[in-house]
NUKE-869108 format. One line per 5 residues: number of its first residue (from 1); for each residue x, y, z of C-alpha. Coordinates in steps of 0.5 Angstrom, whole numbers, plus 500, padded with zeros to 3 digits. Layout:
BEGIN
NUM	X Y Z ~ ... $
//
This chain:
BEGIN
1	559 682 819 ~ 565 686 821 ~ 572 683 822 ~ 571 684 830 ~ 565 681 831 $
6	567 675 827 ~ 573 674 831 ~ 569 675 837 ~ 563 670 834 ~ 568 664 833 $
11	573 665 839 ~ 567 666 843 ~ 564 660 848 ~ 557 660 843 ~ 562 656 837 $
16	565 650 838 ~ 569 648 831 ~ 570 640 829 ~ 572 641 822 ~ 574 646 817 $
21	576 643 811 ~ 579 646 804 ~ 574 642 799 ~ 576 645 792 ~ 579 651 789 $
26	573 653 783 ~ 577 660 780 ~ 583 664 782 ~ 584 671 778 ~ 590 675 780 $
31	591 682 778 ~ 593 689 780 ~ 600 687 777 ~ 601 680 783 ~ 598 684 789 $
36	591 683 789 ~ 587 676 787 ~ 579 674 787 ~ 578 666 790 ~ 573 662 790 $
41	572 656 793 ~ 569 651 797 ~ 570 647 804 ~ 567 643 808 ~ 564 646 816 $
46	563 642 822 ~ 561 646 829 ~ 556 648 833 ~ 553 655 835 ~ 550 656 842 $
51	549 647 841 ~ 545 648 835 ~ 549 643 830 ~ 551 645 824 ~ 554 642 817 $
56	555 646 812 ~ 558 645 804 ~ 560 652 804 ~ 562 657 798 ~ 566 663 799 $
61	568 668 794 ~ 574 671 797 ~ 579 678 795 ~ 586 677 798 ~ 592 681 797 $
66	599 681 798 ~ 601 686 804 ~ 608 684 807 ~ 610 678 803 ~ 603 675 806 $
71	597 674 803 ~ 591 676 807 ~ 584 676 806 ~ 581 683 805 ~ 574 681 803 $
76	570 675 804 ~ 563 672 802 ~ 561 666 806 ~ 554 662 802 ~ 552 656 805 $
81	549 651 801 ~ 545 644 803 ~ 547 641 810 ~ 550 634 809 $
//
């Protein structure tokens, strides 16, 4: 999924978000001289999607960089396990 439809999705009517929480920092590898790190770590979802109710355990493999003196995702896998 393409950031722009990402966005579309979960600022859209069809999502309603409860909770996003941070659960755990599994790994973190940072490398390209401080300007790049690969992530990954797991949180807790609650939402609803066109009011189907969701409940995730939710694992994510994410690569940031440092651009501007921010770090920004570039690239991110979403993996949801079991519902609570």
């Amino acid at each position: 999924m393409k950031l722009d439809v990402l966005k579309t999705m979960w600022t859209s009517q069809s999502v309603s978000s409860t909770c996003s929480e941070l659960v755990e920092f599994e790994s973190c590898k940072v490398f390209a001289d401080g300007k790049a790190a690969v992530v990954v770590y797991k949180t807790h979802e609650v939402f609803e999607y066109n009011g189907t109710p969701n409940d995730d355990n939710v694992k994510y493999s994410a690569v940031f960089e440092l651009a501007d003196g921010k770090w920004k995702i570039n690239h991110a896998h979403r993996f949801s396990s079991e519902a609570k």
